[in-house]
N, C-alpha and C positions, 0 to 999 in steps of 0.2 A: 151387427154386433160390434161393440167398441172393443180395443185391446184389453183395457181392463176389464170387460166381461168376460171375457175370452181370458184373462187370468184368474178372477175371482172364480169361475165356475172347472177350470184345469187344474188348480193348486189341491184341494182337496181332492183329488185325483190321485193325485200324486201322495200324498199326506196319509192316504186308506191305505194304498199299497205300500207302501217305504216305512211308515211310523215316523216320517221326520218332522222336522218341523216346519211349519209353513215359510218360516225366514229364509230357510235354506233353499227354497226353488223358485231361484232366480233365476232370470233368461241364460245367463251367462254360464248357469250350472251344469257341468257334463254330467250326463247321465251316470256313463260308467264308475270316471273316475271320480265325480263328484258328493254321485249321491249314491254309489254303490249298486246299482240296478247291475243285473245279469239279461242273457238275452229275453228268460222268461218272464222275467218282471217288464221287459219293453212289451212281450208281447201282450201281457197281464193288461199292461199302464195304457197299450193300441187299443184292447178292445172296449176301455173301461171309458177312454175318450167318444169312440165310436158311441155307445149308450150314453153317457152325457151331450154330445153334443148331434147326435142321430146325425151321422158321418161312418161313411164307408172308409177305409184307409187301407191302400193293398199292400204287399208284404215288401215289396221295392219301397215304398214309404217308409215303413216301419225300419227295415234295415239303415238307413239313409243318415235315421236321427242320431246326434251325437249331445245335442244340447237340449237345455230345457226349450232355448229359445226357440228350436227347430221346431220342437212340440208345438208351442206356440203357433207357429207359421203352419204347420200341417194343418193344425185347426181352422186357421186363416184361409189356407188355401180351398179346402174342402167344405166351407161352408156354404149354404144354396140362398143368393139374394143377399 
């Protein structure tokens, strides 16, 4: 899967839970202070990736992320093939 997949299919992810807009989640985007997430919307936005992208992601992951780009790279990492 190329990066831009891996963003075209995380951005509406992101978009369901937050109500923003898609311009706004950019790699470089901090969760917290960026896009306003608390820790239950990270956990919300973990599992919503894990069902988009059929990826397991354990809670040392989740804690870990501070950026959109992280999200990104989690997805990265955890993909199979």
């Amino acid at each position: 899967m190329t990066e831009q997949e891996i963003i075209d299919r995380a951005v509406p992810c992101f978009t369901a839970l937050l109500g923003c807009k898609p311009e706004a989640v950019v790699a470089g985007a901090e969760l917290v202070g960026g896009l306003g997430m608390d820790s239950l919307d990270t956990i919300e936005l973990a599992m919503a990736i894990e069902e988009e992208f059929e990826i397991e992601v354990s809670d040392a992951e989740v804690e870990a992320l501070g950026t959109v780009g992280d999200v990104f790279a989690l997805i990265r990492a955890n993909l199979k093939g």
